[in-house]
N, C-alpha and C positions, 0 to 999 in steps of 0.2 A: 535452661537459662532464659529461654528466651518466654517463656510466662512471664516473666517479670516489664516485659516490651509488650502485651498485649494490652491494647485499651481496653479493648471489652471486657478486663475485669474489672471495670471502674464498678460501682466504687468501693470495692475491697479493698482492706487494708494488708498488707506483707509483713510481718515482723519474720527476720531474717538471720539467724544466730551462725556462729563460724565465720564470720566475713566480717572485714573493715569496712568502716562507711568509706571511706574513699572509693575503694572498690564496688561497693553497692552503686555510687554514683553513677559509676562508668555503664553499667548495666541494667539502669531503669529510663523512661521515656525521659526526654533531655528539659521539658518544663516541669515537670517533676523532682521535689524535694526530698531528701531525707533527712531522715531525724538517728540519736541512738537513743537507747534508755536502760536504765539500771536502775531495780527495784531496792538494791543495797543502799541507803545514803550515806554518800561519799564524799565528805568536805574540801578535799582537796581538789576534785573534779569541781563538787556543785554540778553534783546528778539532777536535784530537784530543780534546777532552770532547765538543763537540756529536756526533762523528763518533761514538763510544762510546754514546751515546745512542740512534742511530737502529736500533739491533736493537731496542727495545720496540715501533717503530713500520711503519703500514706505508704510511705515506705521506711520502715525502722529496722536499724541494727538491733539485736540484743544481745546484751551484756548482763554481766556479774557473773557471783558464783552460783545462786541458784537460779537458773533459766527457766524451770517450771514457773515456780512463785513470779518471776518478772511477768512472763507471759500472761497471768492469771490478774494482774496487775492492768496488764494493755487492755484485757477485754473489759474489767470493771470502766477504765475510763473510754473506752469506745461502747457502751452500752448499747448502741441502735445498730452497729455495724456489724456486718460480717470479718471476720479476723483470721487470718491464714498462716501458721509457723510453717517456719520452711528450715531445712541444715543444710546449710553449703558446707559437701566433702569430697576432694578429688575432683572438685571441676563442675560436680551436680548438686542438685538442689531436691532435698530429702524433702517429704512432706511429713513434718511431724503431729500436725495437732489442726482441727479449726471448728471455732466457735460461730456458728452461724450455718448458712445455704452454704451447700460448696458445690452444687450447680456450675459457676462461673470457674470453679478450677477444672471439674472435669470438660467442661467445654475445651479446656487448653490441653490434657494431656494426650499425645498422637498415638496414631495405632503404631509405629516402628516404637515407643517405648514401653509397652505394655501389652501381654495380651489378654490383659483381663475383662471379663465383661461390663458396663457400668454398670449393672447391677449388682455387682459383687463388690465393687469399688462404693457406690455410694450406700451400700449398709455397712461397711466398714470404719468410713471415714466419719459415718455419722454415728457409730456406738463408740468412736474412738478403739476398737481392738478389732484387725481383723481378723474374725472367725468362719471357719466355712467347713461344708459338711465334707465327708468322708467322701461321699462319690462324686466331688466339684474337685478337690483340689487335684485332682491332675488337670484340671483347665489351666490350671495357674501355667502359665506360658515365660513367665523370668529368669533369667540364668542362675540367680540367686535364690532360692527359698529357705527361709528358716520357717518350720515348724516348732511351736513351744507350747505343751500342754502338760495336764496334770497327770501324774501316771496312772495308764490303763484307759488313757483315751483310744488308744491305737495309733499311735505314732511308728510304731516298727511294724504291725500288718499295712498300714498305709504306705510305709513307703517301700515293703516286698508289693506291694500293688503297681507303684511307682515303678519301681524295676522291672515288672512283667510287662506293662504297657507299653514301657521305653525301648524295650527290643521287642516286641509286636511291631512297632510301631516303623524299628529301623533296626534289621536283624542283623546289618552291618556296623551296628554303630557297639563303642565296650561300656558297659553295664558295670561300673565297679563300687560295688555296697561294703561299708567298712560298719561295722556295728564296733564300736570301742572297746567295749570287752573285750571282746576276743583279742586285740592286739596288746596288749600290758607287755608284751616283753619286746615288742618293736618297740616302743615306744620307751622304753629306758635305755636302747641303745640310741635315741637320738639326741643328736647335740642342739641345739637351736640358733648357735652360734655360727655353726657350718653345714645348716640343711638350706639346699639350694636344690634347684630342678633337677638335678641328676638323683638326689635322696627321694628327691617326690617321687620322680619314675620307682625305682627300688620299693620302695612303701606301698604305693599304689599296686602294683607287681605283686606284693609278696600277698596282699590280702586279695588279689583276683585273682588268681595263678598259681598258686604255693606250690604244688606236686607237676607243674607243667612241665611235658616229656622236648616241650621245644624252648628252653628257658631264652634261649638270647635272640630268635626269630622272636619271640613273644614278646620282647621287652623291647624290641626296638621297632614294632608296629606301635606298641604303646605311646612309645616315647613321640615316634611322629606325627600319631593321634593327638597327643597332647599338644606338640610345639606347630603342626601345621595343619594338620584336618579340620580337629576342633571335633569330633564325636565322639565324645565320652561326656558320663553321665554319670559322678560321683555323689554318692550316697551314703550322709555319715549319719548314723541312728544312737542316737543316747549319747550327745556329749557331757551331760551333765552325771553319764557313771562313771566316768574318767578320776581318778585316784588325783585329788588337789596337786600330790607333786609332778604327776604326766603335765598337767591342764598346759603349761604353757607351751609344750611340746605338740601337743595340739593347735595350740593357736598356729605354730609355726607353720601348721603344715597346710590349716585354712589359709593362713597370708600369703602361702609359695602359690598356692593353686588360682590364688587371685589374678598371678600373673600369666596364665598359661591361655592357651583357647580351648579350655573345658567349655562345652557346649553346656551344660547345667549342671548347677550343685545343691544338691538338696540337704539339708542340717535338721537335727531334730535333738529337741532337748527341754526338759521340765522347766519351768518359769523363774529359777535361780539362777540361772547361765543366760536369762533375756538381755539385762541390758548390755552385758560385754558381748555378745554373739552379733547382738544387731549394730553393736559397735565398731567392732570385727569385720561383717559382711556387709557395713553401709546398707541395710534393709530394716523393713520393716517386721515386726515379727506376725506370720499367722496363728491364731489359738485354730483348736477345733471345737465343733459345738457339740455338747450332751446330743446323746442320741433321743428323740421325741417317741411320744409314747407306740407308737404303729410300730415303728422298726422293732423297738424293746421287744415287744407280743412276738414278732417273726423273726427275732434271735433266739429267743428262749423258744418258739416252738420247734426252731431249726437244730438248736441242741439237744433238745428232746426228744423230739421222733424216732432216733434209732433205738430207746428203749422202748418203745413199744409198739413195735413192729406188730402192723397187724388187725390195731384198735381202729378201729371205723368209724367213732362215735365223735367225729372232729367237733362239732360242735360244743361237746361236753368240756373238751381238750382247751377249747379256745378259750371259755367258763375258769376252768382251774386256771389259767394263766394268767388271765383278766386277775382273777378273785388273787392272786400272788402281788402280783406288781399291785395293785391297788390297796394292797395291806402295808407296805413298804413306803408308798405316796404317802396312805393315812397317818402312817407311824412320823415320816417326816415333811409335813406339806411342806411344797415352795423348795424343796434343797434337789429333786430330780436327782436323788443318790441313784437310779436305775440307769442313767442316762451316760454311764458310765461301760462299754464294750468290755472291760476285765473282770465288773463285779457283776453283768450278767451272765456270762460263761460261769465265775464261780456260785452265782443261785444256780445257775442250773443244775449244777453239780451235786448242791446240796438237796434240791427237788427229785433227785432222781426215784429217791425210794419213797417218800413222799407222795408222788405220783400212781408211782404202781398200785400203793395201796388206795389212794383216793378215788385212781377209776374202780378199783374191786368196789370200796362201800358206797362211794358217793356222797364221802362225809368227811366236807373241808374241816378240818381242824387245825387253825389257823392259830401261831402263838400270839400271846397278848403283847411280846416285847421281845424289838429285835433289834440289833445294832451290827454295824461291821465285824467286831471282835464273833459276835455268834456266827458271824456267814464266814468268815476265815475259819473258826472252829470246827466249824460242820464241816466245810469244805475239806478239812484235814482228813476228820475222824471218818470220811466217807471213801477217802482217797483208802486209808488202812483198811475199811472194810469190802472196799475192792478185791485189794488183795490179796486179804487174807479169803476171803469166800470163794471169788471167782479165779484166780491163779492160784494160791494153795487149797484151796476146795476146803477149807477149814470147817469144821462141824460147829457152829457157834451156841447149838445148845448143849452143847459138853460142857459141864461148867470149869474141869479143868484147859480148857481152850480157851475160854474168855479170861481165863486169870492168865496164863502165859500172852495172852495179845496185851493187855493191861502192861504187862513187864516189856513187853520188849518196844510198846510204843514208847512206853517213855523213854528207852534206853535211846530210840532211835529220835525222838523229838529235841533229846539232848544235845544229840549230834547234829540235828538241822538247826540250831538254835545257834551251836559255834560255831558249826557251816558259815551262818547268815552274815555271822561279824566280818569276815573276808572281801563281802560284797558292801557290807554299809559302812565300815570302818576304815581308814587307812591301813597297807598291809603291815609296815612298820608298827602299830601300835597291837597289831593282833599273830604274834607269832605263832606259827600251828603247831600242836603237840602231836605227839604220836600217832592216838586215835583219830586225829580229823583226818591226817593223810591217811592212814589205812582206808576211812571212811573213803574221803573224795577218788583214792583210789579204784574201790571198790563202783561206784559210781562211772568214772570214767573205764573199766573195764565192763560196764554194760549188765553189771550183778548186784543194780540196785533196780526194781520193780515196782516199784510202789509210784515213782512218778512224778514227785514233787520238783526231785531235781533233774533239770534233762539233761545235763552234760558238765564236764571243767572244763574249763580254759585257765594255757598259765596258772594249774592250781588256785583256781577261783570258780567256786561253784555256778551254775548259771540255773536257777530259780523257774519256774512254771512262768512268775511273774517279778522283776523289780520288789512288787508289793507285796508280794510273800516272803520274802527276804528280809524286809520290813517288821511285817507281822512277827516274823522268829524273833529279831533281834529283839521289839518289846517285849516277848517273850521271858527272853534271857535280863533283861533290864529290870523286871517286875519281879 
């Protein structure tokens, strides 16, 4: 609050939403006026007199229903000025938006309220989104973190990274990572009308702990972790796969842990669940950014390498790579589909046999057209030919082998297609038949091979990727 008291940010302007101008009064320098404004006009106010008013001033309320539009509004008629949104929630002052240098704001933010660096802060505030790479955001130092990215950025290897460095770091402190999925069946037994601290212990308990031979020694270091130490380091990954009817059971359990002395909580969720998340956790949200062309070349050489143990001719290796991702750039300039951590793993997948034969001739044969659907395809049909080659040793030039692989892929794509709907669709709307449980059975007893899916939970398949689960269900849609 107290930015609002500093001269030095003369001559910035404040527009300040969540707050009464009475109360804005109390908390700005005492010759200093405020104004309010609402971009709606309102005859019974007579917005357009107060509105006309607030060029004398440099500290405005804002009002109406839509807040963006006002704001967009304040900058058109401060043209020359730097313009600063802020949300008063709980006592503090959010920074939501600013049009101009923000220089003068970071000069006021202290080190006890952030431990970001300003350089991470003023490319932020100056692209309006902040994004930051893979090996920065454990700098992020806030007790609050939302992560929001598109899927297969790496939001759940990032924050299994987050996890490993947070007990490196303090091998005393509890580590408790909830990835959503796995709990759907906690999560219908709670009520949100009577979950209080004592539920939160229990929940948090049951996803760190579940098989623990010391159940009640365990749950009451927990619990006084929670209500007096303050070292735990809760970790919720994929709110956005949460089943629409859990989601406010979810919320409950963010709102419980608001009150506790969790020393950090980290959230991670696709950019559908932003504005209620950072609603929820008073934050701002982080994106992550596409991976740049260097790293791309040293992921895909780093998934490569174990097929071909042996080859020497690095040079040549770095060439095929090059000449890959640069067919992919050509195909789509400007969109940096490569920069993507999920859909490089699955090229590589698809390169694998590709490669072998290209260091034998030395003759890129590069396709003329390629799109997502063809690298999810491939990725498939290479997954099946693993399989069947290298674990059933299958003779693929028998031509009655390639017709029984034919039959039973599709039999078996059938079933990862209805699989899929478990995960994308509500369960209520997708009732399982017979064959998908014998299926996911089969799966969760560890006598499926192939790969695609790596495990059930609560009778819900859990996918290689989100996004291949994706892929099935257009699949099944088409």
């Amino acid at each position: 609050m107290d930015i609002l008291q500093k001269r030095s940010t003369y001559p910035d302007i404040f527009v300040v939403s969540g707050m009464e101008k009475n109360d804005l009064v109390g908390i700005v320098p005492s010759e200093e006026k405020v104004g309010s404004f609402c971009a709606e006009e309102d005859h019974v106010t007579d917005n357009s007199t107060q509105n006309n008013e607030v060029l004398e001033k440099r500290f405005i309320v804002l009002k109406g229903r839509n807040l963006k539009s006002s704001f967009v509004k304040l900058c058109e008629m401060f043209r020359r000025k730097t313009v600063h949104w802020l949300k008063y929630k709980d006592g503090k002052l959010l920074w939501k938006k600013t049009r101009g240098d923000i220089e003068n704001l970071l000069d006021c933010i202290g080190e006890e309220e952030t431990s970001r660096e300003k350089r991470i802060l003023r490319e932020c505030m100056k692209s309006g989104s902040c994004k930051v790479n893979e090996e920065t955001i454990w700098d992020l130092g806030e007790r609050t973190v939302l992560v929001v990215a598109e899927p297969g950025m790496g939001k759940s290897s990032t924050t299994t990274q987050v996890a490993w460095n947070t007990k490196l770091a303090d091998p005393t402190s509890w580590v408790v990572r909830i990835n959503w999925n796995d709990h759907t069946r906690k999560l219908q037994e709670i009520n949100t009308e009577t979950f209080n601290p004592v539920s939160l212990v229990e929940f948090l308990f049951s996803a760190e702990l579940p098989n623990s031979k010391y159940t009640d020694i365990n749950r009451n270091l927990l619990k006084q972790a929670l209500q007096d130490r303050g070292n735990v380091t809760v970790l919720m990954d994929g709110f956005d796969e949460i089943s629409p009817i859990h989601a406010d059971k979810a919320t409950a359990i963010l709102s419980e842990r608001m009150k506790t002395k969790v020393e950090r909580v980290w959230v991670t969720s696709r950019p559908v669940q932003k504005e209620k998340l950072e609603k929820e956790l008073s934050v701002t949200a982080y994106g992550m950014r596409n991976l740049s062309y260097e790293p791309q070349k040293l992921l895909l050489l780093k998934l490569l390498l174990p097929n071909i143990s042996g080859y020497k001719d690095q040079e040549y290796l770095y060439s095929f790579i090059h000449r890959s991702l640069f067919l992919l750039h050509e195909l789509y300039p400007g969109k940096n589909c490569t920069g993507i951590p999920v859909l490089i793993k699955i090229i590589a997948t698809c390169l694998e046999l590709v490669l072998v034969k290209h260091l034998k001739s030395r003759n890129f044969n590069a396709p003329t057209k390629i799109d997502l659907i063809d690298v999810y395809d491939t990725f498939v049909e290479r997954k099946f030919h693993i399989y069947e080659t290298e674990k059933k040793r299958e003779d693929f030039m028998n031509a009655s082998v390639q017709d029984d692989h034919e039959i039973l892929k599709e039999i078996y794509l059938e079933k990862l297609e209805k699989s899929s709907l478990l995960v994308t669709l509500p369960s209520d709307l997708n009732p399982l038949s017979k064959e998908e449980i014998q299926f996911l059975e089969m799966v969760q007893d560890g006598k499926d091979k192939i790969g695609i899916v790596k495990n059930v939970v609560d009778k819900r398949p859990n996918f290689k990727h989100r996004s291949v689960a994706e892929y099935f269900t257009a699949r099944w849609l088409s």
